[in-house]
C-alpha positions in Angstrom: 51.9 99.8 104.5 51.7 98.7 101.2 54.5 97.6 99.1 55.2 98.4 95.5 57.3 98.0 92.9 59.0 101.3 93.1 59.5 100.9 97.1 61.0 97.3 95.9 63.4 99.3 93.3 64.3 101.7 95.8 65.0 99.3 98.3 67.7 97.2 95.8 69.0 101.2 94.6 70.1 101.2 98.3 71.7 97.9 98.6 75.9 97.9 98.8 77.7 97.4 95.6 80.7 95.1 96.4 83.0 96.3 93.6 82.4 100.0 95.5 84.5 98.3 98.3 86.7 96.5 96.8 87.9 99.6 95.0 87.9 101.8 97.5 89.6 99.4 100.2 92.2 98.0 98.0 93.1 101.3 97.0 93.7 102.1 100.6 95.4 98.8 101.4 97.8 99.2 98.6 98.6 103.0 99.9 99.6 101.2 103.4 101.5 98.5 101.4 103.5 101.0 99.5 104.0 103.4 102.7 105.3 100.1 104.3 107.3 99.7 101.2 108.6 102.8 101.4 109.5 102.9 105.2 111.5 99.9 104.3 113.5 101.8 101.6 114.2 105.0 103.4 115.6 102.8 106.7 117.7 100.7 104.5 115.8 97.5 105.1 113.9 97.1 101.6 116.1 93.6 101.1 115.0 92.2 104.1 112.5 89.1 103.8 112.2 87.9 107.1 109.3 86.9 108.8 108.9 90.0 110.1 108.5 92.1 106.8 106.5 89.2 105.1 104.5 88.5 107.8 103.7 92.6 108.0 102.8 92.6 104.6 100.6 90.0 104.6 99.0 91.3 107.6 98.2 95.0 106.3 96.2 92.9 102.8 94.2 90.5 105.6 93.5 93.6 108.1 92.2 95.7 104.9 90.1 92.8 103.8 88.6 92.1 106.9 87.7 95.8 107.0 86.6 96.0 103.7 83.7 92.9 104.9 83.0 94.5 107.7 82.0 97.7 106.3 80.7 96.3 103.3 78.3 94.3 105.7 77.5 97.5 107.9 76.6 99.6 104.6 74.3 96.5 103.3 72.2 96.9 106.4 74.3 94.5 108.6 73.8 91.3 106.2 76.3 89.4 104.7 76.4 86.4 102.4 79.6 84.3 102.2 79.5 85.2 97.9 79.9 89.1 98.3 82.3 88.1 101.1 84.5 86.4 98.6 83.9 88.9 96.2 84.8 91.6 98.5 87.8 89.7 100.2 89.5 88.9 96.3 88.5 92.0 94.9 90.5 94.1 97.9 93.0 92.0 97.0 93.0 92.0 93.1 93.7 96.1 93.1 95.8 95.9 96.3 98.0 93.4 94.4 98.1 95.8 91.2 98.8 98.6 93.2 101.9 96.5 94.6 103.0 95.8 91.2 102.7 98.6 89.8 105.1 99.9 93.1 107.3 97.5 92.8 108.0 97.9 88.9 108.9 101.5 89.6 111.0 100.7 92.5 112.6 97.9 91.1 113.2 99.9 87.6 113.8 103.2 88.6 114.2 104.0 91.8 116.6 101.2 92.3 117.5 99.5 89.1 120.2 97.0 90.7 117.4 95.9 93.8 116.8 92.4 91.4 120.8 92.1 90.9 121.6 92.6 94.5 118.4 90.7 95.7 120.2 87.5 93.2 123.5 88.6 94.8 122.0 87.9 98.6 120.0 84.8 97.2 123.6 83.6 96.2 125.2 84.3 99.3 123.0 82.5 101.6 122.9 79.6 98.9 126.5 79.4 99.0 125.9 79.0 103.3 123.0 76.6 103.3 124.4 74.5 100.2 128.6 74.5 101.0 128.7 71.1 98.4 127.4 73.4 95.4 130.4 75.3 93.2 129.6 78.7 92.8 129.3 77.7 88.9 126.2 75.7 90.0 125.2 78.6 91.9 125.6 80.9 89.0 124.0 78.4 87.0 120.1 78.7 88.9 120.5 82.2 89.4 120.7 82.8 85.3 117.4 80.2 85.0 115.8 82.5 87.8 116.7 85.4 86.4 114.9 83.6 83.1 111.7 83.4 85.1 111.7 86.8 86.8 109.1 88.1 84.7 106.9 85.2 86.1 107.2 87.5 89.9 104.5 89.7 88.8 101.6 87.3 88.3 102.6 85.1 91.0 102.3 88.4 93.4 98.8 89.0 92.2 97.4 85.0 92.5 98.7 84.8 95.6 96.8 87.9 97.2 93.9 86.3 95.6 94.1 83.7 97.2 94.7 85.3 100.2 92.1 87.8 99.1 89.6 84.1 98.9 90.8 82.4 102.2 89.8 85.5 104.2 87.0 86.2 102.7 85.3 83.2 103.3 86.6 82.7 106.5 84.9 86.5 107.5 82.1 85.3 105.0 81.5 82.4 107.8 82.1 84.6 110.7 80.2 87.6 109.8 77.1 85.7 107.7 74.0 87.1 108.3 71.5 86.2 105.4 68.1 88.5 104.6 65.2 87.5 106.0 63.0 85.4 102.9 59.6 87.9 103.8 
């Protein structure tokens, strides 16, 4: 059989397209994430930030990204370099992350426009608990510098998923590697 530039053409035509997956999986991890979001809200638990909510969270982004790699390798005829890994594993993460923000804007603005006030309100309980040498003047006094900062939550949400989005995928990237063959 004799190869020729159009086979060649063909051939790279048919080859996976990582921002395909990234889309389509981080659009689907960010669903989850906001279902889960949502769960929390209608049983009353959406100021909860335990280990068990966090750890949840953090588990639906690494369980999409994994899957994304995974099918992203199947669809690429079962190889897998470590770069589309990465670009895979952040970019899952990148529009999970702005579909979280974009959640938690509306949720925190709308839906329930004291959830920041209360959430300060808790923080200052608990401070007042671990900290009983600290008036509640001192107290006060952080709260209205973290309130100062809140806007800051939003990018700090999306560069921490990538980073999660980058430790995962190079961690699948190594597991899953499967180069092309040079001939």
């Amino acid at each position: 059989m004799k190869t020729t530039k159009k086979t060649i053409d063909k051939m790279e035509d048919t080859q996976a397209q990582t921002g395909k997956f990234s889309l389509n999986y981080g659009l689907l991890v960010g669903a989850v994430g906001i279902a889960f979001g949502i769960m929390l809200y209608t049983m009353d638990m959406h100021y909860e930030r335990g280990f068990a909510v966090q750890g949840t969270q953090t588990l639906i982004l690494v369980a999409g990204i994994v899957l994304g790699i995974y099918q992203f390798k199947k669809a690429n005829s079962n190889f897998l370099t470590i770069s589309e890994a990465l670009k895979v594993g952040a970019g899952v993460a990148l529009i999970a992350g702005l579909l979280g923000i974009l959640y938690f804007y509306i949720f925190s603005n709308f839906i329930e426009p004291d959830f920041m006030d209360n959430m300060y309100e808790i923080g200052k309980q608990q401070a007042l608990i671990d900290n009983p040498k600290l008036t509640e003047e001192q107290i006060d006094q952080g709260i209205e510098m973290q309130k100062s900062f809140s806007w800051m939550t939003y990018p700090i949400i999306l560069v921490m998923n990538i980073l999660i989005g980058l430790v995962v995928g190079v961690i699948t990237g190594l597991i899953l590697k499967k180069d092309k063959p040079a001939y």
